[in-house]
Structures are given as structure tokens and as C-alpha cells.
Biopython code that builds the backbone (N, CA, C, O; Angstrom):
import numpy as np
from Bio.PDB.StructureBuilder import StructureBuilder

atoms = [
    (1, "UNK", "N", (-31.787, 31.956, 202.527)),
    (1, "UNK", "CA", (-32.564, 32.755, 201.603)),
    (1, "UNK", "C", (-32.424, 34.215, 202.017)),
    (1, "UNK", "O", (-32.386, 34.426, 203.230)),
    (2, "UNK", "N", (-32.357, 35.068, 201.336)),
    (2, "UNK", "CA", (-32.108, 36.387, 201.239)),
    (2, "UNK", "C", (-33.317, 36.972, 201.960)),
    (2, "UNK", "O", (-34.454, 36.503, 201.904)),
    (3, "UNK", "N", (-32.841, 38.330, 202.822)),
    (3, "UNK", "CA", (-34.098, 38.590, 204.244)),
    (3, "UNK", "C", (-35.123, 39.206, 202.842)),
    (3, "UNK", "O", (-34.761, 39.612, 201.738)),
    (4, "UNK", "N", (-36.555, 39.063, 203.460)),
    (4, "UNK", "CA", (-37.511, 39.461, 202.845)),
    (4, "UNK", "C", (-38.311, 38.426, 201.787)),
    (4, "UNK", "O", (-39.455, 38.414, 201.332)),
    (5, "UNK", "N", (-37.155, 37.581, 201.628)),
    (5, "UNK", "CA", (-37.509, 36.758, 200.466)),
    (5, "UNK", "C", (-39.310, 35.999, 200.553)),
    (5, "UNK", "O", (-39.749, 35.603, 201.633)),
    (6, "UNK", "N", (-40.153, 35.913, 199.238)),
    (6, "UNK", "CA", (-41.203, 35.356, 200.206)),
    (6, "UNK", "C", (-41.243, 34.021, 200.041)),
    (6, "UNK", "O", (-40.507, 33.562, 199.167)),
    (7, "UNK", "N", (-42.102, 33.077, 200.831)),
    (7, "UNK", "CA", (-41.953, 31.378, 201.077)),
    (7, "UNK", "C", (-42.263, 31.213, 199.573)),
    (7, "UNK", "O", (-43.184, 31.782, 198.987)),
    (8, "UNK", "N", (-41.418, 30.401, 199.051)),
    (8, "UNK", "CA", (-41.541, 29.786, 197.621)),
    (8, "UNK", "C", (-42.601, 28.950, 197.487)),
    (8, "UNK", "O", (-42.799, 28.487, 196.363)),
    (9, "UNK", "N", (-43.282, 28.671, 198.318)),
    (9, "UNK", "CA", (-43.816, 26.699, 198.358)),
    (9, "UNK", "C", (-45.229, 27.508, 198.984)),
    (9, "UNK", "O", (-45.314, 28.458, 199.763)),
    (10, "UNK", "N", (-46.049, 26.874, 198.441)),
    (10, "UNK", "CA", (-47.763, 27.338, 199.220)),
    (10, "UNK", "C", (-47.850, 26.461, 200.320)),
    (10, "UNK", "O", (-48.633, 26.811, 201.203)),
    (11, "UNK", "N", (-47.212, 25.369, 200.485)),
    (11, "UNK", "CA", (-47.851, 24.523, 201.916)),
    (11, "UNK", "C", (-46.433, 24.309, 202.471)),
    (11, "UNK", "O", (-45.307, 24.573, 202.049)),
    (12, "UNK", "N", (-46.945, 23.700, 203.633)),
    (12, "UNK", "CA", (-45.522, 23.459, 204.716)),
    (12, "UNK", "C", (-46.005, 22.525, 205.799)),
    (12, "UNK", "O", (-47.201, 22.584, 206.086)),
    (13, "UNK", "N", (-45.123, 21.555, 206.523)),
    (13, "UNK", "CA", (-45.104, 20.473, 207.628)),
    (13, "UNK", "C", (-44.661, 21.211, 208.448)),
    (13, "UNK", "O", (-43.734, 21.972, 208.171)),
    (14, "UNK", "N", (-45.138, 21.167, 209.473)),
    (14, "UNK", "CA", (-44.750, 21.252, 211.600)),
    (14, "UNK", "C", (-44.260, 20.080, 211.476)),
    (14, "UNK", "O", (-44.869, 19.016, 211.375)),
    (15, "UNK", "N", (-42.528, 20.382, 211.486)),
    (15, "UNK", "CA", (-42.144, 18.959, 212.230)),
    (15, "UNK", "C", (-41.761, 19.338, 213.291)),
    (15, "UNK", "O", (-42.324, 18.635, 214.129)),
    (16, "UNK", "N", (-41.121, 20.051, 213.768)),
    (16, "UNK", "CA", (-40.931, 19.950, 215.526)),
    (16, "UNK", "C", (-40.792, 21.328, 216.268)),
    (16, "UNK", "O", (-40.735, 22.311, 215.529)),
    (17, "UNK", "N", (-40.732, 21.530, 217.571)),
    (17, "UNK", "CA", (-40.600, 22.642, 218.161)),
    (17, "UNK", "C", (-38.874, 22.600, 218.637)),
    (17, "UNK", "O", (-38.436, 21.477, 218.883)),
    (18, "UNK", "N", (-38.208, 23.418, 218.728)),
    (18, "UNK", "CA", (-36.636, 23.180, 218.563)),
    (18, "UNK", "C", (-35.957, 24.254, 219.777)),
    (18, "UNK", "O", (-35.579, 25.395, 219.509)),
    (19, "UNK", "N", (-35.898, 23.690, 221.028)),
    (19, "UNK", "CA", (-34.680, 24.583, 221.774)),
    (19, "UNK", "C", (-33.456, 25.516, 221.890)),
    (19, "UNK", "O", (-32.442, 25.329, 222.563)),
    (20, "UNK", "N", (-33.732, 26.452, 221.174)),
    (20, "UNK", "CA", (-32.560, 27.410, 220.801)),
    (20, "UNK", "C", (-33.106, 28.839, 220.925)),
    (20, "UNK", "O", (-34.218, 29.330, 220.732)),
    (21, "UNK", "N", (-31.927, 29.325, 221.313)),
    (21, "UNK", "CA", (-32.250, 31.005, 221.495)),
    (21, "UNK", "C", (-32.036, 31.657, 219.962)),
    (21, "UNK", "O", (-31.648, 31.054, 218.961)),
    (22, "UNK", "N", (-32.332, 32.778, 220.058)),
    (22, "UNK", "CA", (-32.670, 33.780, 219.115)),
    (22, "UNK", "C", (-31.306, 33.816, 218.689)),
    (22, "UNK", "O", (-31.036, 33.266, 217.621)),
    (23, "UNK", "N", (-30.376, 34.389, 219.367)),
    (23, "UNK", "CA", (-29.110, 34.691, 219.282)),
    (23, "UNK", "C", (-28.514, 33.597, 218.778)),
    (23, "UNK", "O", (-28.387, 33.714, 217.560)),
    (24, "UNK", "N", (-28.130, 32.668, 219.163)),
    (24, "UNK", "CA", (-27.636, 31.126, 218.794)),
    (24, "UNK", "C", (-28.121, 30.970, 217.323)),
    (24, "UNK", "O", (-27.473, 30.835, 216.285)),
    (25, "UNK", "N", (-29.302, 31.022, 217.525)),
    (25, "UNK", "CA", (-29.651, 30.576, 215.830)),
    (25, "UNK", "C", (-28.909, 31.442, 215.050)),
    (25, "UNK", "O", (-28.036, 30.927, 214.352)),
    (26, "UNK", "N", (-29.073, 32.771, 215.004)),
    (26, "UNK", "CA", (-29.095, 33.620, 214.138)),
    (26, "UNK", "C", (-27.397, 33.573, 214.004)),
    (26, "UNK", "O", (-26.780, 33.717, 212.949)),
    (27, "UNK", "N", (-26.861, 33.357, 215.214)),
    (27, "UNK", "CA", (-24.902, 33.208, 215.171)),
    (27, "UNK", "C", (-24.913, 32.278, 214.150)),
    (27, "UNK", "O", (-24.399, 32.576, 213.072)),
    (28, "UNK", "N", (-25.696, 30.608, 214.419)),
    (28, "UNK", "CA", (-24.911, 29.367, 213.663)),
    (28, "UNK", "C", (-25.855, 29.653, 211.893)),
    (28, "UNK", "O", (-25.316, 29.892, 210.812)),
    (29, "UNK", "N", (-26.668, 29.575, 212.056)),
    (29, "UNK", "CA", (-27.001, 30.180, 210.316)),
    (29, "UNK", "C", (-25.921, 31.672, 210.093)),
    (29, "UNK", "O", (-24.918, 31.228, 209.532)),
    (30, "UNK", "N", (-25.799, 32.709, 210.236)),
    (30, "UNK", "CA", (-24.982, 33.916, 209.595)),
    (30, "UNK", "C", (-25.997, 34.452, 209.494)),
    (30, "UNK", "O", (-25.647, 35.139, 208.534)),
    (31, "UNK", "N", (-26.909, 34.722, 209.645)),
    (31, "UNK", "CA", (-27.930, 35.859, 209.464)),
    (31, "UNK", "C", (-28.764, 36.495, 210.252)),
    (31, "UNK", "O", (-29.353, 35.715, 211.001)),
    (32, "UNK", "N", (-29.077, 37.692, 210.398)),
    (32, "UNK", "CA", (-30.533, 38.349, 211.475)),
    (32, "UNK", "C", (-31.152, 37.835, 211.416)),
    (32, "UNK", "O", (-31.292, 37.312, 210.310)),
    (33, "UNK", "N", (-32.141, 37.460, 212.515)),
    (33, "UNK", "CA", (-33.115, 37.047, 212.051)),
    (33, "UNK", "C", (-34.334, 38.143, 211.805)),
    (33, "UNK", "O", (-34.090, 39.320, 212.072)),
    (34, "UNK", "N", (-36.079, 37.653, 211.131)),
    (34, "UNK", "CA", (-36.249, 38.890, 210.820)),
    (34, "UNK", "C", (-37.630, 38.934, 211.949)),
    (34, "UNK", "O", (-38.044, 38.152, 212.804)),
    (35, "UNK", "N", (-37.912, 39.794, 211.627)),
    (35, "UNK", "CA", (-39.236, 40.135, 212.820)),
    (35, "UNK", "C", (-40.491, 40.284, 212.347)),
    (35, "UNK", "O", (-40.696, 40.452, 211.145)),
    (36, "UNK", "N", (-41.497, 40.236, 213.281)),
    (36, "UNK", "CA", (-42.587, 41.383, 212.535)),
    (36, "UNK", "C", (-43.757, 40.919, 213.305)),
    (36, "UNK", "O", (-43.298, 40.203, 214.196)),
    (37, "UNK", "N", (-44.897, 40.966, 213.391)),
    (37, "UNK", "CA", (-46.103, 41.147, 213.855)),
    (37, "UNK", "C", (-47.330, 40.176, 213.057)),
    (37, "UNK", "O", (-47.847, 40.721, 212.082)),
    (38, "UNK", "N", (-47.709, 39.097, 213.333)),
    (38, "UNK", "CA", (-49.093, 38.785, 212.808)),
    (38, "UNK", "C", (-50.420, 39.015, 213.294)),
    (38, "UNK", "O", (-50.558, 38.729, 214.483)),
    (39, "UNK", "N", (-50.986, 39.258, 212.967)),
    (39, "UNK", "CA", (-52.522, 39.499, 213.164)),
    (39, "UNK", "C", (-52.897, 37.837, 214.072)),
    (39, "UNK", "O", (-52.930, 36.698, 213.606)),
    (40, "UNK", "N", (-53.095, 38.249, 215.267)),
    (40, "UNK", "CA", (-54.140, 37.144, 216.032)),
    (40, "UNK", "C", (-52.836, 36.487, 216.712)),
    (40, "UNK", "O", (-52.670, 36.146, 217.883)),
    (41, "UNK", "N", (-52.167, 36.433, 215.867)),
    (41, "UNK", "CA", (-50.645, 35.581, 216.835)),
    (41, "UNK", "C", (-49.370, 36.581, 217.438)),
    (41, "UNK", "O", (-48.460, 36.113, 218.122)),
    (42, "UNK", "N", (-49.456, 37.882, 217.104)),
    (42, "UNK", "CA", (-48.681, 38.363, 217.977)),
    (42, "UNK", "C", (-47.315, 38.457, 216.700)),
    (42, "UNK", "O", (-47.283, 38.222, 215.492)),
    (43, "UNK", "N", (-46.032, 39.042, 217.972)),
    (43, "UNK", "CA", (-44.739, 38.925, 217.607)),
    (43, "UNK", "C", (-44.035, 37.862, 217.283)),
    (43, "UNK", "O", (-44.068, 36.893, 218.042)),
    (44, "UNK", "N", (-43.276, 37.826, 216.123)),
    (44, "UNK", "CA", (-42.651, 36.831, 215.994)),
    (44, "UNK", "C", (-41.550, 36.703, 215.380)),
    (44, "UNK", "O", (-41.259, 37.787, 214.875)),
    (45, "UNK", "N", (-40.889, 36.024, 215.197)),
    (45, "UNK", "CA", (-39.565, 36.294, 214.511)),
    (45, "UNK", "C", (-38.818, 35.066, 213.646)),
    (45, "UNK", "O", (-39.545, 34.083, 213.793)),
    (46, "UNK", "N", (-38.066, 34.832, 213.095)),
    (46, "UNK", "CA", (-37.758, 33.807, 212.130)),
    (46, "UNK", "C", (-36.555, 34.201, 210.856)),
    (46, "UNK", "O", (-36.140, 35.255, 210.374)),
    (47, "UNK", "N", (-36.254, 32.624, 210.613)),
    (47, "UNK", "CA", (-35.638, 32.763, 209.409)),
    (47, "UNK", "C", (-35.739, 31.412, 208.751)),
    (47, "UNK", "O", (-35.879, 30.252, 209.139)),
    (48, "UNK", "N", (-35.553, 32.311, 207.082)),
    (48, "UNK", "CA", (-35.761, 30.853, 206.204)),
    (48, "UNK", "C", (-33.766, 30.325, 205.232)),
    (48, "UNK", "O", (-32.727, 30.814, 204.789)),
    (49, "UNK", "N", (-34.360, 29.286, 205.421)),
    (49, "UNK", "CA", (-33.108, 28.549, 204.806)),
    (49, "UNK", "C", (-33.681, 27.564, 203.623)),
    (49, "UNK", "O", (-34.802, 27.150, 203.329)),
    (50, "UNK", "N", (-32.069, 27.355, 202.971)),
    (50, "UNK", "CA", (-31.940, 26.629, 201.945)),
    (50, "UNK", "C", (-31.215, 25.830, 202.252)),
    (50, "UNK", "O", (-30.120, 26.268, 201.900)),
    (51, "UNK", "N", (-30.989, 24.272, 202.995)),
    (51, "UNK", "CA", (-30.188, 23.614, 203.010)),
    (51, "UNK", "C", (-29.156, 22.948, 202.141)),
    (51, "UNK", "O", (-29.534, 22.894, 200.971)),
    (52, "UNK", "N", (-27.952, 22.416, 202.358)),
    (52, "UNK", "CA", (-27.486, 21.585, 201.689)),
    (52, "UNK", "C", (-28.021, 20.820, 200.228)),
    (52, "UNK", "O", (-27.405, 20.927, 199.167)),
    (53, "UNK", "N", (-29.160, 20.112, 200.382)),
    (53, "UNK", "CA", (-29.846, 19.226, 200.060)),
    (53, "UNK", "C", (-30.580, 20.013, 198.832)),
    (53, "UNK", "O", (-30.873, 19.540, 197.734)),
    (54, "UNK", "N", (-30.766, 21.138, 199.238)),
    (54, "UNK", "CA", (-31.920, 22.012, 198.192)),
    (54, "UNK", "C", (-33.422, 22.217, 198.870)),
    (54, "UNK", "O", (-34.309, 22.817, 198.262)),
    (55, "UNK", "N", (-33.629, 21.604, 200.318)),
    (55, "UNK", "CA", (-35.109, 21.347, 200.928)),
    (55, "UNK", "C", (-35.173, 22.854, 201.582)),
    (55, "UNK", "O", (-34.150, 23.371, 202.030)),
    (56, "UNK", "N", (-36.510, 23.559, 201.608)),
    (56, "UNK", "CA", (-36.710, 24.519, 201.696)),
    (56, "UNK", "C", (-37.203, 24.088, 203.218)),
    (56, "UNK", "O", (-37.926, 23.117, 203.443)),
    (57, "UNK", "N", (-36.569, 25.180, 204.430)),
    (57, "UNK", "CA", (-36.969, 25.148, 205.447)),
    (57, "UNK", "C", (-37.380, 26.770, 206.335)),
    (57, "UNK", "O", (-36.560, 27.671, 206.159)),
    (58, "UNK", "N", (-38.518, 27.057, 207.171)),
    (58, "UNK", "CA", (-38.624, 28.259, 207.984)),
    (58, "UNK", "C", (-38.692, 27.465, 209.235)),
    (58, "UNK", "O", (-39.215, 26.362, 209.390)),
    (59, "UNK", "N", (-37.877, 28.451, 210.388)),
    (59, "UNK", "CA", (-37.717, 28.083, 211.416)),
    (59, "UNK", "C", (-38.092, 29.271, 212.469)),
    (59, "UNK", "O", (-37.208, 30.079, 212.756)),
    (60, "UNK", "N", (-39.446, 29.395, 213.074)),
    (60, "UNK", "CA", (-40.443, 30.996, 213.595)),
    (60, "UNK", "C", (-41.056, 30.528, 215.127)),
    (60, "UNK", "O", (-41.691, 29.525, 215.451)),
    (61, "UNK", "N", (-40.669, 31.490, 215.776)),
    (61, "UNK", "CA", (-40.595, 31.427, 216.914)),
    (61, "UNK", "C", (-42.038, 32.728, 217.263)),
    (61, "UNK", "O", (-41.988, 33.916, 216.945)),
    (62, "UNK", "N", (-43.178, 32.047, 217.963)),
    (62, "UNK", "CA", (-43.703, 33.324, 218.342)),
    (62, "UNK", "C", (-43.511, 33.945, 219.667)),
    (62, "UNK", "O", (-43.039, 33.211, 220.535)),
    (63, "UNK", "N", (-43.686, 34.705, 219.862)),
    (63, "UNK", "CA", (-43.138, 35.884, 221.550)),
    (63, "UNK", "C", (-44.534, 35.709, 222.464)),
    (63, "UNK", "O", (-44.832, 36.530, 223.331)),
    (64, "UNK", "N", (-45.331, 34.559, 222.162)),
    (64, "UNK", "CA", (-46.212, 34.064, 223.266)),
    (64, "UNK", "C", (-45.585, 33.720, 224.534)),
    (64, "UNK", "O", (-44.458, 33.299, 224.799)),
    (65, "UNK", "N", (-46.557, 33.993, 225.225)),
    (65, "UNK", "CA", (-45.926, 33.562, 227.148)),
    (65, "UNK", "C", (-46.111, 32.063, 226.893)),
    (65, "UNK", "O", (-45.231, 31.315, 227.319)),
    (66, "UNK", "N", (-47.286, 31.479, 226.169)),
    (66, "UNK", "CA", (-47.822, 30.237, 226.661)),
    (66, "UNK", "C", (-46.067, 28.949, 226.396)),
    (66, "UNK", "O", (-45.077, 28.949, 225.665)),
    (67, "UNK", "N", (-46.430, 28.385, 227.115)),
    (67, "UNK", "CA", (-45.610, 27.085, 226.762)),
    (67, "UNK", "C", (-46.035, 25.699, 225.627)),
    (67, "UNK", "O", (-46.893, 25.792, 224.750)),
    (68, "UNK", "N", (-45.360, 24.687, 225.855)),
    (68, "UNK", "CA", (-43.699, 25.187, 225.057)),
    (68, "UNK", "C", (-43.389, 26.240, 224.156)),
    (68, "UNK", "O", (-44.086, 26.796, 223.307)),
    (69, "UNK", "N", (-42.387, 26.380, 224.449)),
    (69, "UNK", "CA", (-42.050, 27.436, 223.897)),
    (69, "UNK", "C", (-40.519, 26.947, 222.751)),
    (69, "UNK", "O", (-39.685, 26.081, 223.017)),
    (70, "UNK", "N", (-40.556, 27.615, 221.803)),
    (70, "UNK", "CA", (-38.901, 27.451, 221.182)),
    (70, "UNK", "C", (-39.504, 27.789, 219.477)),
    (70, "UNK", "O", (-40.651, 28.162, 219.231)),
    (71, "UNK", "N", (-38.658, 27.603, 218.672)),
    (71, "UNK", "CA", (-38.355, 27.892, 217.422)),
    (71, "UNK", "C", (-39.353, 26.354, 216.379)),
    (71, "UNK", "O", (-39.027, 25.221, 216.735)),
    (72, "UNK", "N", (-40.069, 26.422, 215.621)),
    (72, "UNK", "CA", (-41.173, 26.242, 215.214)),
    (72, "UNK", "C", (-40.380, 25.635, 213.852)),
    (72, "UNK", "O", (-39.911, 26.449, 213.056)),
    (73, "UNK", "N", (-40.270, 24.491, 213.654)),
    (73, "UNK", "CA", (-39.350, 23.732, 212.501)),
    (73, "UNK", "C", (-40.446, 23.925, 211.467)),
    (73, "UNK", "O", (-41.452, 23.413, 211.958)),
    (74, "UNK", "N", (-40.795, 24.538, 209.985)),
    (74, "UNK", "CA", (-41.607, 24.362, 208.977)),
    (74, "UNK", "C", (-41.056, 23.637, 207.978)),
    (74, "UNK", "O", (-40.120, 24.295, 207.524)),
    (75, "UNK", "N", (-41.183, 22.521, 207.363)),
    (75, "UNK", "CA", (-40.308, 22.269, 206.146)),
    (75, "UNK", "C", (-41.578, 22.295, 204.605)),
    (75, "UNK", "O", (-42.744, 21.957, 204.808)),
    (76, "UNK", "N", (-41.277, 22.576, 203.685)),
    (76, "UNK", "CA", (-41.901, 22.621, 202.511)),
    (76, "UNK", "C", (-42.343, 21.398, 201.908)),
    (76, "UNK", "O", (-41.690, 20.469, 201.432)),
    (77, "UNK", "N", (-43.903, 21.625, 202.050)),
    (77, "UNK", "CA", (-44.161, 20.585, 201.847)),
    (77, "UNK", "C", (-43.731, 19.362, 200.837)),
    (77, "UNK", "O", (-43.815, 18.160, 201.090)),
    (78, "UNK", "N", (-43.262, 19.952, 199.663)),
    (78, "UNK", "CA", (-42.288, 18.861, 198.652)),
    (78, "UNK", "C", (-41.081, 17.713, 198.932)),
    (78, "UNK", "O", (-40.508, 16.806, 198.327)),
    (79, "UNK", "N", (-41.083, 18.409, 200.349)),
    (79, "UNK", "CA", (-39.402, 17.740, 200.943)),
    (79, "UNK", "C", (-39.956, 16.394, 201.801)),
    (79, "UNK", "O", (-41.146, 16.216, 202.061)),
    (80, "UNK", "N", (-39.009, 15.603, 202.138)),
    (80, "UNK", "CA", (-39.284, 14.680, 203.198)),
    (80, "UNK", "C", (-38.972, 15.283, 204.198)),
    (80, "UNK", "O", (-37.905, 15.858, 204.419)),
    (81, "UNK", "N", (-39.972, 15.180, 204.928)),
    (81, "UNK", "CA", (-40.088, 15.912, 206.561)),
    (81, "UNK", "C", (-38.825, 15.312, 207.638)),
    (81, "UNK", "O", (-38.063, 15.945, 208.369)),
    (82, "UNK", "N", (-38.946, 13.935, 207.416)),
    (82, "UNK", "CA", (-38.281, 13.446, 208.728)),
    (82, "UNK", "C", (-36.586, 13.655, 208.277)),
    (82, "UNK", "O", (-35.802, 14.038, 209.145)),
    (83, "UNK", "N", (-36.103, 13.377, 206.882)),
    (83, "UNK", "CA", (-34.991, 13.418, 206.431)),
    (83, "UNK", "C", (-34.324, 15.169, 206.527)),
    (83, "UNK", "O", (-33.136, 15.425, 206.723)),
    (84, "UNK", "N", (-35.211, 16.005, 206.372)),
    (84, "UNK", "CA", (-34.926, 17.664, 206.236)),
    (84, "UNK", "C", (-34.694, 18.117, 208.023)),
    (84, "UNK", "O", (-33.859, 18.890, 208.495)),
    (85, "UNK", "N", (-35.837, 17.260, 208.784)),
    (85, "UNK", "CA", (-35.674, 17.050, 210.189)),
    (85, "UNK", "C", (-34.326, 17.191, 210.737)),
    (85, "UNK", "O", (-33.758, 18.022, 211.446)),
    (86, "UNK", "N", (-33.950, 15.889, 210.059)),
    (86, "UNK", "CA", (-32.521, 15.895, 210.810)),
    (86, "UNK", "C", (-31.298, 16.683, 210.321)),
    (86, "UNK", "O", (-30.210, 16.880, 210.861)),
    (87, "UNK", "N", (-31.866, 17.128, 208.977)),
    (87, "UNK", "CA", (-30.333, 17.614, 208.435)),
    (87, "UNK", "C", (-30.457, 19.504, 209.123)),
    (87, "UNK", "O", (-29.625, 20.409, 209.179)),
    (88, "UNK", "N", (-31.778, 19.415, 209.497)),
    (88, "UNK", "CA", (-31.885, 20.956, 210.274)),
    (88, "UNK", "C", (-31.150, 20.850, 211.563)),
    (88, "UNK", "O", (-30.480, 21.799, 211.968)),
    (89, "UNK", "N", (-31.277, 19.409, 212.419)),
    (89, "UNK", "CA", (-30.740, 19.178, 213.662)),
    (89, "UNK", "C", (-28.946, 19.394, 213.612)),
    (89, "UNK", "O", (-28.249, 20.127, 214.314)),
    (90, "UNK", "N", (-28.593, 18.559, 212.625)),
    (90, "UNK", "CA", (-27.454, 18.597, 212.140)),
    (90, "UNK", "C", (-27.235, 19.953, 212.019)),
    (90, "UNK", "O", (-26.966, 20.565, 213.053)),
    (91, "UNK", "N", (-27.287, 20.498, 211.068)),
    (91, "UNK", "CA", (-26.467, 22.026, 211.303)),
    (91, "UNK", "C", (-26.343, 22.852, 212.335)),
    (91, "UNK", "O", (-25.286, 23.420, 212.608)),
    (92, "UNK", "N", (-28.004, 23.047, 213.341)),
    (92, "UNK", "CA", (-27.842, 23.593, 214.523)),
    (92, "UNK", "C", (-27.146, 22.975, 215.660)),
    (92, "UNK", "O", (-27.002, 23.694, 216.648)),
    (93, "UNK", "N", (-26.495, 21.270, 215.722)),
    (93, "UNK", "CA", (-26.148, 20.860, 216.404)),
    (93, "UNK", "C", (-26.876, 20.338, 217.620)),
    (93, "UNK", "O", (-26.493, 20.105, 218.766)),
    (94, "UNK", "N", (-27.892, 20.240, 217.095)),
    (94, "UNK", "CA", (-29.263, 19.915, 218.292)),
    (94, "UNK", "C", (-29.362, 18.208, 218.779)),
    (94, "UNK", "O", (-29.528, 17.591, 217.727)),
    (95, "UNK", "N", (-29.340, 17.614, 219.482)),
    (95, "UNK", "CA", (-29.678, 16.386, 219.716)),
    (95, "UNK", "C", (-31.395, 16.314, 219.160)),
    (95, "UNK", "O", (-32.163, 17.276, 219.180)),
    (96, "UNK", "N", (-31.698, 15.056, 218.726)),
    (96, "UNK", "CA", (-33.210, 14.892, 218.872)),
    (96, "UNK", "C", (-34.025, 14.706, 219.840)),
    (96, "UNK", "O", (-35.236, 14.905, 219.743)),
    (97, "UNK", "N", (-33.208, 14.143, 221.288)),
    (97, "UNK", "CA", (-33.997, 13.477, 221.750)),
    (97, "UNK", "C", (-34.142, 15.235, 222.808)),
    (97, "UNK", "O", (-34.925, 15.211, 223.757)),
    (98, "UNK", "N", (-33.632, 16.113, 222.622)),
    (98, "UNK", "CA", (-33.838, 17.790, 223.022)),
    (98, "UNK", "C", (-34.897, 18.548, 223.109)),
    (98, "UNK", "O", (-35.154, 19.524, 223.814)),
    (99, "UNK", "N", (-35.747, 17.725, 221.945)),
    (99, "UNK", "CA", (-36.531, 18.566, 220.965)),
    (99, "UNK", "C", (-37.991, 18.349, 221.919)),
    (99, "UNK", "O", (-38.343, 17.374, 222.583)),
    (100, "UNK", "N", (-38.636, 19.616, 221.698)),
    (100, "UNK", "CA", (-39.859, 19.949, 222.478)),
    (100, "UNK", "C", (-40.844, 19.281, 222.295)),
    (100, "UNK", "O", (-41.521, 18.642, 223.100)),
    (101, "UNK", "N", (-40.978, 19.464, 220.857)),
    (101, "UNK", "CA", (-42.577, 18.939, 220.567)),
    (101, "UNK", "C", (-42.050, 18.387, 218.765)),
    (101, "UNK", "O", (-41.453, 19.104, 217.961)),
    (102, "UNK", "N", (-42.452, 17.099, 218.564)),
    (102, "UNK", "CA", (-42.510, 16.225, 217.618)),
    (102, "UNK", "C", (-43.351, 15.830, 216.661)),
    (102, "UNK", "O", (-44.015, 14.832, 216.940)),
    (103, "UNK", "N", (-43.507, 16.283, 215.686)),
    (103, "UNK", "CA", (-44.561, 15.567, 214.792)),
    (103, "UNK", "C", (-44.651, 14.286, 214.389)),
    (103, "UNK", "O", (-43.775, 13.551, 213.932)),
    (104, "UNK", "N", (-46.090, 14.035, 214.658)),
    (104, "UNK", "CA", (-46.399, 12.495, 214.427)),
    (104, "UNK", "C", (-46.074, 11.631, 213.137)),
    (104, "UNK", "O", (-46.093, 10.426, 212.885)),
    (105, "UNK", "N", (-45.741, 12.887, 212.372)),
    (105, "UNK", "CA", (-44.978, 12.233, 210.863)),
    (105, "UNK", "C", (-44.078, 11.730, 210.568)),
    (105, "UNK", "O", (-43.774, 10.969, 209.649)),
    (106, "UNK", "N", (-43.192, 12.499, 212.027)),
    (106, "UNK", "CA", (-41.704, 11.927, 211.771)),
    (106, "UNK", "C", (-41.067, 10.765, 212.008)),
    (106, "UNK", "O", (-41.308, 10.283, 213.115)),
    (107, "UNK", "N", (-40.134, 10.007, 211.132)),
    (107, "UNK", "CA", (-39.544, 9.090, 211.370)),
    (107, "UNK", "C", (-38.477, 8.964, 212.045)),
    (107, "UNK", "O", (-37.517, 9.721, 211.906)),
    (108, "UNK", "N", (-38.518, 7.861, 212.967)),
    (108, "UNK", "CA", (-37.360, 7.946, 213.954)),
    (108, "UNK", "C", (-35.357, 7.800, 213.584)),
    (108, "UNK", "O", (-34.550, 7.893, 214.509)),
]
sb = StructureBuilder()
sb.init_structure("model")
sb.init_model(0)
sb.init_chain("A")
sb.init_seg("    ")
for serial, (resi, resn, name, xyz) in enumerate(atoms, 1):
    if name == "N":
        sb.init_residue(resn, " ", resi, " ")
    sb.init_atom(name, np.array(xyz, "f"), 0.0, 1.0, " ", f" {name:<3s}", serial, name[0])
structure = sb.get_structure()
């Protein structure tokens, strides 16, 4: 999705927390990622995609010390979570069994 663009979809799923650097991501998608500041949560940074499939995904990392730490999988709520899951893993090349933190939604 084009930088600036705003989230199409009013709701969204936490499916997982995802091991990848800033740089890496932003190499294997083609794009900056973008930045900016929230109120109460600090710095943060992110980008949104349009997969293959048509499933709307944001993937936002905040610049908290606390742990775990990594890139923050959102998928739109219309999509199947566990199926958009993997096709996000798939492009970044991520194993699952990598992955930080898991939502209880997801299917194995």
C-alpha cells in the first residue's frame, strides 16, 4: 500500500510478534518503512501490505525497551488470521516455529 495510505478496515487481529529487523523487512517488501510517534506508546514504525491473496496486513514495531520485542503481525479483521499468518511468513521467509509471541486464534 502506498506510504501514508490510511488502514482501510476499522478492526484488526494480533496474530503474532515476528523476528525481523527494520532493515530486512523494509529490503524483502521494497519499501521504507514509515515512522512516527503515538501518544502513550511511544515510537514506532511500520508498514502496510496488500498480499497476494488481496488480505490486508500492518506489520508495527514499537521502540519500547520492554521485551519481547519484534514486528507486531495485524491482519484485517475480514481476512482469515491463521491463513494471512502464513502467507505473511511465506514472503518474509520466516519459519513459524521463530515466531515470538502467537495468537491463541491461530491455527496450526
Amino acid at each position: 500500500m502506498p506510504n501514508g495510505t490510511k488502514w482501510p478496515v476499522s478492526d484488526y487481529v494480533s496474530a503474532a510478534l515476528i523476528p525481523i529487523a527494520s532493515e530486512t523487512l523494509s529490503k524483502v517488501v521494497g519499501v521504507p518503512l514509515t515512522r512516527g510517534v503515538e501518544s502513550g506508546l511511544g515510537s514506532w514504525e511500520a508498514v502496510g501490505l496488500r498480499l497476494e491473496s488481496g488480505a490486508l496486513v500492518e506489520l508495527i514495531r514499537y521502540e519500547i525497551k520492554e521485551a519481547p520485542s519484534g514486528f507486531e503481525v495485524r491482519v484485517a479483521g475480514d481476512s482469515d488470521v491463521s491463513v494471512t499468518l502464513h502467507q505473511v511468513l511465506a514472503l518474509l521467509n520466516i519459519a513459524p516455529e521463530s515466531l515470538v509471541w502467537v495468537s491463541p486464534c491461530i491455527r496450526a
